[in-house]
C-alpha positions as CSV (number, residue, x, y, z in Angstrom):
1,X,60.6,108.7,220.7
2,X,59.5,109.9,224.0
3,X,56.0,109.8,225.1
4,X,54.4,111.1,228.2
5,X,51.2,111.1,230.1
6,X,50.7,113.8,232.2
7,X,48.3,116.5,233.3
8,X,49.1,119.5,232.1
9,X,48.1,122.7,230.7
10,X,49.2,124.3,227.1
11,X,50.6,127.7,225.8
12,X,51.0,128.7,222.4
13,X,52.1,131.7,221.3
14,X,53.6,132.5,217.3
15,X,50.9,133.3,214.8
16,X,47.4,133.2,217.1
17,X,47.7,132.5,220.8
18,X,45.7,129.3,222.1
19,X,45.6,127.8,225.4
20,X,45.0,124.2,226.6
21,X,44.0,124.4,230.2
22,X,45.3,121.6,232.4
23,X,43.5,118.0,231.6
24,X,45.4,114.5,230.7
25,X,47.0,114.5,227.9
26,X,49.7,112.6,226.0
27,X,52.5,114.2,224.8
28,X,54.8,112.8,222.0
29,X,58.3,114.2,221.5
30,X,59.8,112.8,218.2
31,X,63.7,111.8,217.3
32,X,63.4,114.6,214.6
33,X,62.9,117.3,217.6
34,X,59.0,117.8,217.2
35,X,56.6,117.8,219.7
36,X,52.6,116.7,219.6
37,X,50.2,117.2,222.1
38,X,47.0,114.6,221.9
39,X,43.8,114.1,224.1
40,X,42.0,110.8,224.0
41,X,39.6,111.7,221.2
42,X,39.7,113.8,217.5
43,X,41.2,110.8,215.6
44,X,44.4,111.7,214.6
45,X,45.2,115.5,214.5
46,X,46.7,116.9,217.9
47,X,45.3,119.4,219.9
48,X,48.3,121.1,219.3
49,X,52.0,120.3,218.3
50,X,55.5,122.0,217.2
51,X,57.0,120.5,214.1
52,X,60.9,120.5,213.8
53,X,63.1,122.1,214.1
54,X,62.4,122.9,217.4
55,X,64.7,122.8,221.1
56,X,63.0,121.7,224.2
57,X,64.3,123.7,227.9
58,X,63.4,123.0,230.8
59,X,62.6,126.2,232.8
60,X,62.6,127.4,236.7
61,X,59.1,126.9,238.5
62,X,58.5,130.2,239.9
63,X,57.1,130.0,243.9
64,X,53.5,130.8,242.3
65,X,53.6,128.1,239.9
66,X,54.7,125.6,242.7
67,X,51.7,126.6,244.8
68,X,49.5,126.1,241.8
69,X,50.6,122.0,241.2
70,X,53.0,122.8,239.0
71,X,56.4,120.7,239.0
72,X,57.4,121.4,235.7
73,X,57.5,123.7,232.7
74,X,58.9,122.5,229.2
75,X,59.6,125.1,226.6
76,X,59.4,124.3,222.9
77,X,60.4,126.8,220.4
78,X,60.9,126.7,216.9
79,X,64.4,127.4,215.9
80,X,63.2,129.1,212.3
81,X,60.3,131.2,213.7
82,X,58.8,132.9,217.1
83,X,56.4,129.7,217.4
84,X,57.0,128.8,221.5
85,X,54.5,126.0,223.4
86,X,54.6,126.4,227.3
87,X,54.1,123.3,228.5
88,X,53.0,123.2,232.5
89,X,53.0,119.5,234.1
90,X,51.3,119.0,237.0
91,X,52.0,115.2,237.2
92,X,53.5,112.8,235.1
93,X,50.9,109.2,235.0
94,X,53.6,107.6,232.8
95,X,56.5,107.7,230.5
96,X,57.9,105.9,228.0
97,X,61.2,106.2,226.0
98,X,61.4,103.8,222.7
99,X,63.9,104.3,219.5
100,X,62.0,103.4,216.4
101,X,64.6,103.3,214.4
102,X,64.7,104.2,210.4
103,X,61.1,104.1,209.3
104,X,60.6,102.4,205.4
105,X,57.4,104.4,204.8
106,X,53.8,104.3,203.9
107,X,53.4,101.5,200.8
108,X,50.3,102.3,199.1
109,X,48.2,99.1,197.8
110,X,45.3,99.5,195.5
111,X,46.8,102.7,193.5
112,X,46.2,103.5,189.4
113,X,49.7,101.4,188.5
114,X,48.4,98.9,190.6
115,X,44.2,98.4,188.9
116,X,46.2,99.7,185.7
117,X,48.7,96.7,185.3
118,X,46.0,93.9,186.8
119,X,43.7,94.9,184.4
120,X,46.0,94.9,182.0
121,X,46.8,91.3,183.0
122,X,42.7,90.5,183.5
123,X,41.9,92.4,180.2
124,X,38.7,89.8,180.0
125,X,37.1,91.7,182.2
126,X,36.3,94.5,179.5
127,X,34.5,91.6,177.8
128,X,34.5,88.1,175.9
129,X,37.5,88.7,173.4
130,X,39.3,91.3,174.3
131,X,42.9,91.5,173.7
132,X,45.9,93.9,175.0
133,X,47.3,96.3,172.7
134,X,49.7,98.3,174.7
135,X,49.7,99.9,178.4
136,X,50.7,104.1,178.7
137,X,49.4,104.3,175.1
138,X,50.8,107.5,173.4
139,X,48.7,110.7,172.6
140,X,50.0,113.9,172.0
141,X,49.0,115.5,175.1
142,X,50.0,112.1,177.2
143,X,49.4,108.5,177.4
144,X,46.3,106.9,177.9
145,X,46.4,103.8,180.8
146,X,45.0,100.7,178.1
147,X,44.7,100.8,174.4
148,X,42.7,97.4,173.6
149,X,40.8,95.8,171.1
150,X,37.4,94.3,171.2
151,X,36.4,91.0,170.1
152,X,35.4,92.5,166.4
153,X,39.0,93.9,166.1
154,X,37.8,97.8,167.3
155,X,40.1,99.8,169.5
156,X,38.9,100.9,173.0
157,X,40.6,103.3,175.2
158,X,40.9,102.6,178.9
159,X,41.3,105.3,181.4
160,X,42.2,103.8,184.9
161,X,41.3,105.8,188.4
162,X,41.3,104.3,191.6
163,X,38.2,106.9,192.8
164,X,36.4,108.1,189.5
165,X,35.2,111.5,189.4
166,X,34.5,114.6,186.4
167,X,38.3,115.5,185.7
168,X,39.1,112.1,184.7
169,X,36.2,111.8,182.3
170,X,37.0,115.0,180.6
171,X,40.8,113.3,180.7
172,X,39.8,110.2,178.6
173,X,37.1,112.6,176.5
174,X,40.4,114.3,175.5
175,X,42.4,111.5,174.5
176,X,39.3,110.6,172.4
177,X,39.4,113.2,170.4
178,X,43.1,112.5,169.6
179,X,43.3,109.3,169.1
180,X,39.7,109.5,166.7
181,X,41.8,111.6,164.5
182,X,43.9,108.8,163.5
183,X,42.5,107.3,160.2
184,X,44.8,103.8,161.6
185,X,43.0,103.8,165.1
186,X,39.2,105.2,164.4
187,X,37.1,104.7,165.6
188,X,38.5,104.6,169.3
189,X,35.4,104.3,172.1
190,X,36.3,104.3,175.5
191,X,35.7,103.2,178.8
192,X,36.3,104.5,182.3
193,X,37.4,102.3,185.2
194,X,37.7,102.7,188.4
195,X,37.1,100.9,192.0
196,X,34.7,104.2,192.9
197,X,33.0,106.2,189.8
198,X,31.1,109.3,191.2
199,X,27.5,109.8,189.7
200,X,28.0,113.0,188.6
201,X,31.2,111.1,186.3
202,X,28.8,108.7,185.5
203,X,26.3,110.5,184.1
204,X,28.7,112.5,182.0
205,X,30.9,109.5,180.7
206,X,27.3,108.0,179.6
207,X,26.4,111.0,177.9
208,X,29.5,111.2,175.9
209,X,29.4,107.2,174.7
210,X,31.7,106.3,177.5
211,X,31.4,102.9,179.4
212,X,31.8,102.6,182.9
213,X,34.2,99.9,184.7
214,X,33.8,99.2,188.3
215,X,37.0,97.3,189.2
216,X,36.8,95.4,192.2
217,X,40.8,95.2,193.4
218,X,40.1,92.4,196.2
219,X,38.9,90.0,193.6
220,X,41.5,90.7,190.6
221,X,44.1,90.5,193.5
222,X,43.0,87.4,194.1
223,X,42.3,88.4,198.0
224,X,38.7,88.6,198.1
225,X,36.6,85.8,197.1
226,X,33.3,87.4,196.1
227,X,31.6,84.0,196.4
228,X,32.3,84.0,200.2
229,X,30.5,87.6,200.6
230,X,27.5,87.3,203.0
231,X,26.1,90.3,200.4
C-alpha cells in the first residue's frame, strides 16, 4: 500500500462529474490497484475513490498547469468502465510505501452462533431448572436456535438475535405454531433473546405470550464482571 499526503485537487468524471478543489488530503493506493481519496474528517467513507480494477498514469504537466502549482497529474481509470479521477498535486507533505501482506479478515465476536451456543451452555439463565433439549431444533419451515424444558418438564422455544427487532418475533411466532401442532411437544411457549430487543419487538413478543431475554455477552463470556460496573 502506498499512501500520500499531498495538496491536491480532484476530477471525476464516469456516471456524474464531481470536483474536489485543491486542499490536503491523503490519498491511499491499494495492492489490489484501487485508489481512495480521504480528508481529515467524515469517519470512514472517502471523499472520493476508484475501486479495482483500475491503472494509474502519470501524465504531461501542460505550461498552464505548471504556472498554476501544479507538479503532477495522476490519472486513474477503471479498466471495466469510463470511470477516470484526475488527480492534480500541488505538493507532496509525505509518503509512505508499506506491504501489508495477506490480510486474514474481519472475525466477528458476539454474533447469533456465538449468544446461541453460550446460552446453550448457560441454559440457567432462562430460569431455576432448566434443562437443554437440543440446539437448531427442527421445524418444518427451519430450525429454531434452543428447544428447552422448564423446571415442570414443559418445552420452551428459544429464538436467539444478537439485535432484536419485529421480523424475528414473527420468526419464533412461526415456529410456534409448528411446533404447538405436535401432540408430543405442546404446549411449546417461547422466548426471545437477544443482547438488544427493540420496543416495538417487545411489545409484540408480550402481546403474543412471548418472554423477553436480554443476554448480556460480556458477562456469559466471562469478560465483563457486572459486579465491577460503576452502574
Amino acid at each position: 500500500m502506498r499512501v500520500v499526503f499531498a495538496e491536491c485537487s480532484v476530477d471525476y468524471s464516469g456516471r456524474l462529474d464531481a470536483y474536489l478543489p485543491k486542499a490536503p488530503r491523503l490519498i491511499m493506493m491499494k495492492a489490489d490497484g484501487s485508489v481512495l481519496i480521504h480528508s481529515d474528517g467524515g469517519s470512514y467513507k472517502p471523499l472520493n475513490w476508484m475501486s479495482a480494477p483500475c491503472t494509474l498514469t502519470i501524465l504531461d504537466v501542460t505550461e498552464e498547469e505548471r504556472d498554476a502549482g501544479v507538479s503532477q497529474i495522476w490519472l486513474v481509470a477503471n479498466a471495466k468502465t469510463n470511470d477516470a479521477l484526475h488527480i492534480r498535486i500541488f505538493t507532496i507533505l509525505d509518503e509512505m510505501d508499506c506491504q501489508l501482506g495477506q490480510d486474514p479478515g474481519l472475525v466477528k465476536d458476539g454474533v447469533e452462533a456465538h449468544l446461541q451456543e453460550l446460552l446453550a451452555e448457560q441454559v440457567d439463565l432462562v430460569g431455576p431448572g432448566t434443562r437443554l433439549v437440543r440446539r437448531e431444533f427442527p421445524t418444518a419451515i427451519g430450525p429454531v436456535d434452543l428447544m428447552v424444558k422448564d423446571a415442570d418438564g414443559a418445552h420452551v422455544a428459544i429464538e436467539v438475535k444478537r439485535r432484536g427487532e419485529i421480523d424475528g418475533v414473527e420468526q419464533l411466532t412461526r415456529y410456534l405454531e409448528l411446533l404447538n401442532r405436535d401432540p408430543l411437544l405442546a404446549p411449546v411457549t417461547g422466548i426471545f433473546a437477544a443482547q438488544e430487543i427493540k420496543p416495538q419487538a417487545r411489545v409484540l413478543a408480550e402481546d403474543r405470550g412471548i418472554r423477553c431475554l436480554l443476554l448480556d455477552y460480556g458477562a456469559m463470556k466471562g469478560t465483563d464482571n457486572v459486579e465491577d460496573r460503576l452502574f
